[in-house]
Backbone as numpy.savetxt, mean C-alpha at the origin, in Angstrom:
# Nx Ny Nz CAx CAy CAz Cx Cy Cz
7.16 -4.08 20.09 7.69 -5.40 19.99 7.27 -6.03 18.66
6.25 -5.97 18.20 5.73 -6.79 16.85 4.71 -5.51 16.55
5.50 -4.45 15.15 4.49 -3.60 14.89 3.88 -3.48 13.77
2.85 -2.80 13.97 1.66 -2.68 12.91 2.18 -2.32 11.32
1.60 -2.84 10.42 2.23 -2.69 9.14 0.96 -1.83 8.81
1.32 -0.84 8.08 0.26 0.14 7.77 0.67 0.44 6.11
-0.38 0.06 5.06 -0.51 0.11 3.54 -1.19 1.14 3.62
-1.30 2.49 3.35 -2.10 3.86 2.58 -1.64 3.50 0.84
-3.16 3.32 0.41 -3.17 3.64 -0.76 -4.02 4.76 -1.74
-3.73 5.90 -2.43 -4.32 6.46 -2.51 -4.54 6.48 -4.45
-5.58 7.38 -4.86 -5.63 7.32 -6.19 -7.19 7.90 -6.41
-7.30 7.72 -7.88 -8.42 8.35 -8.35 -9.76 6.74 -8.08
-10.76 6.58 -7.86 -11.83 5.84 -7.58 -12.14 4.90 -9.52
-11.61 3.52 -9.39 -12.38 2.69 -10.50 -10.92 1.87 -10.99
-11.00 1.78 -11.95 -9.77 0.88 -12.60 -8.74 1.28 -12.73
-8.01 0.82 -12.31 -6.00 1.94 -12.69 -5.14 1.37 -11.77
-3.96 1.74 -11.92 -2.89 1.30 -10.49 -3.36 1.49 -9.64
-3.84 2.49 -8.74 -4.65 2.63 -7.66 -5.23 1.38 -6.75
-6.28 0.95 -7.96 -7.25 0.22 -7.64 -6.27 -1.47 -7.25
-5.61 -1.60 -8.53 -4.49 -2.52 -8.54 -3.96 -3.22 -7.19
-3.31 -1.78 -6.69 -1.95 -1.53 -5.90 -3.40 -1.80 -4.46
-4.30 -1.53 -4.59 -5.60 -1.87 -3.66 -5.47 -2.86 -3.21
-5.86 -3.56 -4.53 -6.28 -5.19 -4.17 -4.86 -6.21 -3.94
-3.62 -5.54 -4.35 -2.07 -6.77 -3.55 -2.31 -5.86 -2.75
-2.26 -4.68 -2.12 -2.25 -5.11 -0.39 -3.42 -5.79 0.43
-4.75 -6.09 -0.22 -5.67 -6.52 0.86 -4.98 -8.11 0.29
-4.63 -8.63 -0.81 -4.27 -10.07 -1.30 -2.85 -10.64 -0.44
-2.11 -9.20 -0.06 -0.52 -10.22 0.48 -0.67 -9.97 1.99
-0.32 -11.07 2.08 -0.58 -11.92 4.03 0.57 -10.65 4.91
0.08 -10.11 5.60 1.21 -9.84 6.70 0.24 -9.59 7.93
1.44 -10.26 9.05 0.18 -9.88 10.10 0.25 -8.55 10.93
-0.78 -8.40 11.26 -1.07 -7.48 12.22 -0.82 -6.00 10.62
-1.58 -6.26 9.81 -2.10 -5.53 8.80 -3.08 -4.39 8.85
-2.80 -3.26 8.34 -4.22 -2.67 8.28 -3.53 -1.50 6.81
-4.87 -2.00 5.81 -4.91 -1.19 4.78 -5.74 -0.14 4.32
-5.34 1.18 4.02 -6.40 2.30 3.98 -6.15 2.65 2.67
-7.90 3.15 1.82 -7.68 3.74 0.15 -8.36 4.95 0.80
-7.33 5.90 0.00 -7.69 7.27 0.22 -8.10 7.56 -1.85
-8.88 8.48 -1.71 -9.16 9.21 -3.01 -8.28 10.39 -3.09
-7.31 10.32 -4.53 -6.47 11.07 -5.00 -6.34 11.36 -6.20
-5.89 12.50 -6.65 -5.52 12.88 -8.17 -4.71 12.03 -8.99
-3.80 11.35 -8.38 -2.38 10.54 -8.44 -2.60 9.27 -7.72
-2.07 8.01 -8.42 -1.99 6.86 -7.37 -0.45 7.24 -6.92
-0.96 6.32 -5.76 0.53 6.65 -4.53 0.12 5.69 -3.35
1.41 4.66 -3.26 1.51 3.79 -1.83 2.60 3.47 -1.26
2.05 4.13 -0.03 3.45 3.98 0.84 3.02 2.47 2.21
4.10 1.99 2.67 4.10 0.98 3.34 5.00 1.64 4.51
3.99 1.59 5.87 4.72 1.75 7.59 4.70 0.88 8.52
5.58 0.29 8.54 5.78 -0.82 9.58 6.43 -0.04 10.80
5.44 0.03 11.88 5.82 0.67 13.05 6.00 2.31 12.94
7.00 2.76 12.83 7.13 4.30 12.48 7.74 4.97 11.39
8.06 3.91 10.70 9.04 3.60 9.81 8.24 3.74 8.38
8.11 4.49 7.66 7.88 4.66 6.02 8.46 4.62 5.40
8.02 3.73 4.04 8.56 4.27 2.80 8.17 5.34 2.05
8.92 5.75 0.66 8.79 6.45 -0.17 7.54 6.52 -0.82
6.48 7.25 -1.18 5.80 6.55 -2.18 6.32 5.78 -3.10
4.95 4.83 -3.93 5.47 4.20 -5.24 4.42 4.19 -5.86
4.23 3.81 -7.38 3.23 4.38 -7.97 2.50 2.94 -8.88
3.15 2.02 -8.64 3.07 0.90 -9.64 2.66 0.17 -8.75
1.83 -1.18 -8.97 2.16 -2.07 -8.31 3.12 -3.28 -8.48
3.78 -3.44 -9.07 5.17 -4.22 -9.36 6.41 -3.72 -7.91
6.02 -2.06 -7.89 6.57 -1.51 -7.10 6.35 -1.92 -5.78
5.09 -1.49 -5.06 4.28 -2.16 -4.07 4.58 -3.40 -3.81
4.55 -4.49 -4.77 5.06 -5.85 -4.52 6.15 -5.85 -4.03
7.29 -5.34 -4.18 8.56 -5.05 -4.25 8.62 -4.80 -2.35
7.88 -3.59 -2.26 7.98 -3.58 -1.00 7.20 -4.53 0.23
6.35 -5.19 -0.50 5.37 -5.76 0.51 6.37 -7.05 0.44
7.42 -7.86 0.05 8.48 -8.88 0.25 9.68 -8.46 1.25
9.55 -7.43 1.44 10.23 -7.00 2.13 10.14 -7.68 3.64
């Protein structure tokens, strides 16, 4: 009925998109939120609302893009 929005963000650990694309998903309001940073070679964030994923994206301009959604 009202499902969980799930942010995976992954990337290399310190300053970069990664870290970026980190901090707008813990910064943009949605409820019933839960955001996870995984350590990766590559930044990469995908957004699941319920069962439903997106694509990765690699930017956060991108990320923004989807978190208005």
């Amino acid at each position: 009925m009202h499902p969980v929005t799930r942010i995976e963000v992954a990337g290399p650990p310190g300053e970069g998109p990664a870290c970026a694309m980190h901090l707008l998903a813990l910064q943009t309001y949605r409820p019933r939120k839960v955001v996870v940073r995984k350590i990766a070679e590559r930044p990469a964030a995908t957004v699941c609302i319920g069962t439903s994923c997106s694509l990765p994206v690699t930017t956060p301009e991108q990320l923004a893009t989807l978190l208005e959604a």
